[in-house]
N, C-alpha and C positions, 0 to 999 in steps of 0.2 A: 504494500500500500504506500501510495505514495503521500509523505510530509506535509503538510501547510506551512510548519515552519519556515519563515523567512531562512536564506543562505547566512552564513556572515556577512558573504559580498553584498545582500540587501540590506542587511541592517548597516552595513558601512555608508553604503550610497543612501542611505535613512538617515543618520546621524549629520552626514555632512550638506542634504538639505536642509535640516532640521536646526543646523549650529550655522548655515555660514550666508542667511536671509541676511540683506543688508547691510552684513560685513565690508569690509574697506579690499578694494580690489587690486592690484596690477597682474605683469605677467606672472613673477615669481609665486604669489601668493593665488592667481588661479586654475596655474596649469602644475604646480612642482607644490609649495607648501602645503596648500590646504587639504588638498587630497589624502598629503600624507600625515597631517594629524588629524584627518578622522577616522584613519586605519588605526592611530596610537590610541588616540579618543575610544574607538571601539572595547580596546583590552584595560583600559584604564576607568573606564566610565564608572565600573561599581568599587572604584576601592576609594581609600579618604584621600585622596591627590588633590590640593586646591590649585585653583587657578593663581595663584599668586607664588606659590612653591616652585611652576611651571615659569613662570614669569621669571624668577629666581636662579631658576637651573639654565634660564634662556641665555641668563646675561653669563652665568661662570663658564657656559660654552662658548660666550663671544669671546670672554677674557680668553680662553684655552687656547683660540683661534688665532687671536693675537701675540700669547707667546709661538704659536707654534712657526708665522709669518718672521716674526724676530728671532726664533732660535734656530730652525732650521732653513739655511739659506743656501736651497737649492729648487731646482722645478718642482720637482714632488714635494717639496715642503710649502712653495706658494699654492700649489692645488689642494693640498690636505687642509692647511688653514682657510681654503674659499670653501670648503666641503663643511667646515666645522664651523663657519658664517651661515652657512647654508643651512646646516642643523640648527643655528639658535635662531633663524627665522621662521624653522618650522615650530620649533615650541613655542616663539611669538605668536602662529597661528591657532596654536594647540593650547593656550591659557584661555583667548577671548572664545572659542566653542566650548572649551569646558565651563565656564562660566556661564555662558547663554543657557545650555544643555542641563545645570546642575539649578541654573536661575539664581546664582551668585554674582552676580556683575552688581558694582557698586562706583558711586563717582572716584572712593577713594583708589580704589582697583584700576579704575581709568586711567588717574593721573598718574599711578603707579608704573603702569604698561609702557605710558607716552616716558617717565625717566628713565625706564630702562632702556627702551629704543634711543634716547636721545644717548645714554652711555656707549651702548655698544655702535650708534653710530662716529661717534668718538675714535673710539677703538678701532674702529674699521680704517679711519681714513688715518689716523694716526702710524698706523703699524703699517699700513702699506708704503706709505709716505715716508718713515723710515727706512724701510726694507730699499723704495729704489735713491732713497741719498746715498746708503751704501753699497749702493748696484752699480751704479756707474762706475765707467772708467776714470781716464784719465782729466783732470779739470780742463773744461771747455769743449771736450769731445762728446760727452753723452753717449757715448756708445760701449757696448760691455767689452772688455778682452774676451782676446776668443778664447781662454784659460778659464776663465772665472766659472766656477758650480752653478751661479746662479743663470746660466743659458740654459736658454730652451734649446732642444736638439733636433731643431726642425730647421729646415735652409731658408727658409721663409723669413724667419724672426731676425736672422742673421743681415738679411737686406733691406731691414725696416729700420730708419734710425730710432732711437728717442727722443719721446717730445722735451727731453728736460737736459743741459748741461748740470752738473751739483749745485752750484751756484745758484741756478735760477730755480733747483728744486727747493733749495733751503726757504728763499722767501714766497716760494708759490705756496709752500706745505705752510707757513706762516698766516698768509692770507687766508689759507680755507681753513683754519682752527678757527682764527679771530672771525670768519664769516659765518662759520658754525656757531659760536657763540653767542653771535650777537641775533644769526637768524631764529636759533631757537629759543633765545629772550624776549626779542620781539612777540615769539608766536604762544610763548606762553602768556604774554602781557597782552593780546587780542582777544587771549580765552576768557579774560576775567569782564565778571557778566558787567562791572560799571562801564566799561570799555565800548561793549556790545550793546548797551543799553543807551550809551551820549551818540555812539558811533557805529548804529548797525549798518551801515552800507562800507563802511571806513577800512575793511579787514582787507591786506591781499592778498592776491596768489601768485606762486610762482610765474617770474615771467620779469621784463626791463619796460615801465608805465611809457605813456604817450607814444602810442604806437598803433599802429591799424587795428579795429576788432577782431580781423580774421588773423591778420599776423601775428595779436599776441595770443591770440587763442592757441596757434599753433606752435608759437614756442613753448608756450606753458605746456601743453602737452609733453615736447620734450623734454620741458625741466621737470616734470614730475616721472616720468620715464628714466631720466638720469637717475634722480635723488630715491628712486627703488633700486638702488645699485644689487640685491638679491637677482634680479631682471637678467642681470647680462656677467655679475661680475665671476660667474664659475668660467664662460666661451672665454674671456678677458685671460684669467688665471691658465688656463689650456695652453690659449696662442703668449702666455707671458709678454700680455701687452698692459697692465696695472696701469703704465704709466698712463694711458688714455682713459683710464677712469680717475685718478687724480687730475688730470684736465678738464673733465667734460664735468665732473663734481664741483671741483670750485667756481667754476665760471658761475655754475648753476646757485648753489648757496650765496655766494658773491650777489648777486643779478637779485634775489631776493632778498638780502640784508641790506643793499643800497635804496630797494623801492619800500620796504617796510619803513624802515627808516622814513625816505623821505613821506610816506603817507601817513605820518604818526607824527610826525615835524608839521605836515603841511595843517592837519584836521587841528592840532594842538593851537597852533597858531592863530587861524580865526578864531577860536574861543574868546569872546569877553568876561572873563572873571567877573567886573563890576557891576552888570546889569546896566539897567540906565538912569542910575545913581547919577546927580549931576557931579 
């Protein structure tokens, strides 16, 4: 006779309609993350794992990632540490459906999620950025010796230059911390409800202001395509091309912390304090 019981595979593809309504989308998170933590989701759902544990365990797998970018400086040690970014994106996936699914989502869980991503995005550009100032050759050359471990072994990579001499890595890598910091200040400082409640139209998005609507439409596209560096940065780590994700990141966080900026500067500015007190 045959079962009615659902497969596991149904309860899998059950779970993760179930957990991932509404959720925050790109590529990584809906062809590669989510999928696979509602397979984890599936084995983990009836035991006490909270969503914040996951949260937790997300970020000491970024740290792990990070040393392992810094400690092992070779091809397979850039690809092992983009695999182990790649793992703590998927437990980022696998905290907000455990939460949904258990019906434990809370504001303080939220803002929780959003430090942790902001850490491990940290960590991410931090250790790469590292890794190619001490990649490079000779000063001024940008280009690796053909001795060095840290080549990729493919003829390919060999005929690509690098986007960065040392020099100009040190103050690029400088720029995109300072514009990371400043972006994700700003975007915490748009979330607070007095912000949104003087200034609901005021908030922005990714993208460089006064610029055609279709145009910015479709840079901002890319910049949020960029700034899901989970998207693209394992192909990157493969062809040991990193350094074109420290490019295309900074410009992008940059491009957003110059327009926050100025839209938090400009809206602040017509404010009259005094009313029409003579």
């Amino acid at each position: 006779m045959k079962s009615n019981m659902p497969s596991a595979l149904d309860q899998i593809k059950e779970l993760h309609r179930e957990t991932t309504r509404g959720a925050k989308e790109g590529l990584a998170f809906r062809y590669f993350s989510r999928p696979l933590a509602s397979t984890i989701l599936y084995f983990i759902k009836d035991t006490g794992i909270t969503p914040n544990q996951v949260t937790i365990l997300s970020l000491l797998v970024g740290i792990l990632g990070s040393i392992v970018h810094l400690a092992m400086l070779s091809w397979g040690g850039l690809i092992l540490g983009g695999m182990l970014f790649m793992l703590a994106h998927v437990l980022d996936a696998l905290d907000g459906q455990l939460a949904r699914l258990k019906k434990a989502g809370s504001v303080v869980g939220m803002h929780f999620d959003f430090f942790i991503d902001e850490i491990k995005a940290y960590l991410m550009y931090l250790a790469l950025g590292l890794r190619l100032l001490w990649q490079f050759g000779s000063p001024g050359t940008g280009h690796l010796p053909a001795d060095t471990p840290l080549a990729s072994p493919t003829w390919l990579l060999e005929q690509l230059p690098i986007a960065f001499s040392p020099e100009l890595m040190f103050y690029w890598l400088l720029l995109g911390l300072l514009s990371l910091a400043i972006g994700l200040s700003c975007t915490q400082f748009f979330k607070r409800p007095e912000w949104k409640a003087a200034f609901p139209a005021a908030t922005p998005a990714l993208g460089i202001p006064s610029l055609p609507s279709r145009l910015l439409a479709g840079l901002e596209r890319i910049g949020h395509f960029l700034v899901d560096y989970p998207s693209y940065i394992i192909p990157l780590c493969l062809l040991n091309r990193v350094d074109v994700y420290i490019l295309a990141y900074t410009i992008v966080v940059a491009s957003y912390a110059i327009r926050a900026l100025l839209q938090m500067t400009i809206a602040l500015w017509r404010v009259q304090p005094y009313g029409n007190r003579p």
